[in-house]
N, C-alpha and C positions, 0 to 999 in steps of 0.2 A: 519427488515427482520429476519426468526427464524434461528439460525446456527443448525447444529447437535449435540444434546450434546452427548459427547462420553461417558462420568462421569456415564452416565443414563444404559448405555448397558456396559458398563465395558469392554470397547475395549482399545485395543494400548496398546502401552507400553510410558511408560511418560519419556524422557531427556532431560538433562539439554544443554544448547547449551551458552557458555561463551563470551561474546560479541570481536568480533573479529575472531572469529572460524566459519567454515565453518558445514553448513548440513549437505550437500552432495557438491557436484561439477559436473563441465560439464563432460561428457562421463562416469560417474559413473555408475554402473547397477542401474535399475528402481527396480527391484526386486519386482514388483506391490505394492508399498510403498505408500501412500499418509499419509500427515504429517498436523494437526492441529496446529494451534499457539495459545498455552492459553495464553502467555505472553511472550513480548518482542517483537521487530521490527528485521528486517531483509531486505537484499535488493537482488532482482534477477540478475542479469548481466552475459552476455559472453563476454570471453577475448577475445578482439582480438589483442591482441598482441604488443610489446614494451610499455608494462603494461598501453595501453589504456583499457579501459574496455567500455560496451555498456550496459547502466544499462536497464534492462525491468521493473520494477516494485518494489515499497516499501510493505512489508508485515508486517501485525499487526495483532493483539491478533483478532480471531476470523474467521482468512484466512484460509483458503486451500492452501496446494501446491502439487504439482505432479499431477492435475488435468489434465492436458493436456499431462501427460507420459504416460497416463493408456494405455498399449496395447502394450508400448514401450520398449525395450531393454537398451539404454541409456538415461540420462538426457540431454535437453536441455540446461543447465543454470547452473550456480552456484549459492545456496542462502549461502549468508554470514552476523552472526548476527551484528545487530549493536547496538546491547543492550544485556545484560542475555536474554536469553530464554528459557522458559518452549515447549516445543512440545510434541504431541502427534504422536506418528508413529503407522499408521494403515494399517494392508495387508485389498485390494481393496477386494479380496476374502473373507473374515470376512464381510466385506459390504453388500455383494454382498448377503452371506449367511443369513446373519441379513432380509436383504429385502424380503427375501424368507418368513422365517419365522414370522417377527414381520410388519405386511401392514403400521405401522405409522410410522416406520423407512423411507418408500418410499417418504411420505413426507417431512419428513426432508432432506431426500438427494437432492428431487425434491428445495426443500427452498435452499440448500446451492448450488445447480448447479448455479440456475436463481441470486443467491449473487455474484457468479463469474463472472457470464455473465455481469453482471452489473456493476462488477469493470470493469473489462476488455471495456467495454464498452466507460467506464467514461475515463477512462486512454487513450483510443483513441481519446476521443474527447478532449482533452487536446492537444495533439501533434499536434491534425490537424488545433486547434486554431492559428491565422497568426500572430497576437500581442506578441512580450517579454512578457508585461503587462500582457495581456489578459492570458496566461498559467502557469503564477506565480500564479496570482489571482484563475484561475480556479485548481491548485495545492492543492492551502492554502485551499480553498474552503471543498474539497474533500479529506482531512488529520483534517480538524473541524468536518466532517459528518454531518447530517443534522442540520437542527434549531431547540432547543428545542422548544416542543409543548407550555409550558407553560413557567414564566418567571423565569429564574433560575442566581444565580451569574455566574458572568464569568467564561467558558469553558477552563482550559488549553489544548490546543491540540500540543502530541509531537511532539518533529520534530529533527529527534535524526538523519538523517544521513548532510551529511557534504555540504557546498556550490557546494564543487564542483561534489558531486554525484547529487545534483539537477541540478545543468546546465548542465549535462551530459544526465540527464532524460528529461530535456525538450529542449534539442539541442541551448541552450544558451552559454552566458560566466559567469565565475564564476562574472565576475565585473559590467554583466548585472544584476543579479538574486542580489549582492547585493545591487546594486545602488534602484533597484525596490523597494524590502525590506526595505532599510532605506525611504523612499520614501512615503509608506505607512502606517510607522511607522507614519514618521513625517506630515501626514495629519489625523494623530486620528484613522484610521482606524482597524489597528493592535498593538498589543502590543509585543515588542520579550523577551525572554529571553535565557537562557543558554540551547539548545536543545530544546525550546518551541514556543510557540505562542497563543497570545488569541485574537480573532476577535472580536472587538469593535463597528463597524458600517458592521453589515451583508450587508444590504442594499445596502452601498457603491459597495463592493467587487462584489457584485452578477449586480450591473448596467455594474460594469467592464468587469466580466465574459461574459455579456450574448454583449459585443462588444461594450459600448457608451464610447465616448472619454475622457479623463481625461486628461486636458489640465496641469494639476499642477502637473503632472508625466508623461508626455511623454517623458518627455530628456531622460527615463531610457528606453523604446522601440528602 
C-alpha cells in the first residue's frame, strides 16, 4: 500500500521524540496537527486511572496519527514513544491545500486513508478473535506484515513494547501472552529475541489465526 511521502512536497516539520516521551497527550489541543512516523514505534493509550492504562493501538514507521482528531478541539489518546522517534508534524490545512493544487497528492492521501482503515480494521478483528492463542498469533501476524512475495532470509519483525502493554492490548494476562509466546517458540514456529521476533512457519501461525486447534498449545488459551 503507497504512504504519502511528505520528503516529495516538503511539508511538516521533522522532531525528534526520545523513547519514553510522550507526542502529545490525552486533552491536548488537536491544533489540526496530523503526525507521520518515519522511524520508531509508539503506543496509543488512555489513562484511566490508578495508573491502569487502556492501550488502543501500537504505531510504526509509516502510520498516521491524529487521523481521527481532524475537526477536533482535543486529543483522544495519549501516544507515548517506545523507541527514538523521527515524526513528521503536518497542519491538516497544508494537506488540504496541497490537494487543491497538486491532483496526485489526492491519491496519495486517498492511499493512506484506506491504509488506516485497514489497520484499524485488522486491529478489530484481533480483539474480536475468542482464543488467547488465536489473538497472540493474529498480533505476531500483523507486526510481521505480509509474506514476502518472493523467497527472502528471515524477517526480523520488532516488537519493542513490553508483555504487559500487549496483554493489555489484547485483554489477556501478562502470564497468558508469555506462556503462548514460549509455546510457539518451542514448537518451531517463531523465533524471540530481545524486543523481536522472526516467523518461522508462516503457515502454522496463519492455520492458528484463521481458528484450527492446536492441541500442543492450548494449555496457554
Amino acid at each position: 500500500m503507497m504512504v504519502m511521502d511528505l520528503a516529495q512536497y516538503q511539508l511538516g516539520t521533522s522532531v525528534q521524540v526520545p523513547r519514553g516521551a510522550h507526542l502529545f497527550r490525552t486533552q491536548d489541543e488537536v491544533c489540526g496537527d496530523l503526525h507521520f512516523v518515519r522511524s520508531g514505534h509508539l503506543k496509543l493509550y488512555q489513562p484511566c486511572g490508578d495508573g491502569v492504562q487502556r492501550i488502543i493501538d501500537f504505531v510504526r514507521p509509516g502510520d498516521w496519527l491524529g487521523i481521527d482528531s481532524i475537526g477536533e478541539q482535543r486529543r483522544h489518546a495519549s501516544a507515548l514513544a517506545l523507541t527514538d522517534c523521527q515524526v513528521d508534524v503536518v497542519q491538516y490545512r497544508q494537506l488540504a491545500e496541497l490537494m487543491d493544487e497538486e491532483p496526485y497528492s489526492c491519491d496519495l492521501f486517498s492511499a493512506m486513508l484506506s491504509r488506516e482503515i485497514d489497520r484499524q480494521q485488522l486491529a478489530a478483528a484481533i480483539l474480536r478473535s475468542a482464543g488467547a492463542c488465536q489473538r497472540i498469533v493474529m498480533f505476531l501476524l500483523q507486526r510481521a506484515g505480509p509474506a514476502p512475495q518472493a523467497p527472502s532470509p528471515e524477517m526480523h519483525s520488532p516488537l519493542p513494547m513490553s508483555r504487559q502493554d500487549i496483554s493489555d492490548y489484547l485483554g489477556l494476562t501478562p502470564a497468558t501472552v508469555s506462556r503462548t509466546l514460549s509455546a510457539l517458540k518451542r514448537n518451531g514456529w517463531i523465533s524471540l529475541g530481545q524486543r523481536g521476533f522472526v516467523v518461522l512457519s508462516r503457515s502454522a501461525l496463519e492455520q492458528v489465526a484463521c481458528g484450527s486447534p492446536v492441541s500442543i498449545i492450548q494449555h496457554a488459551a
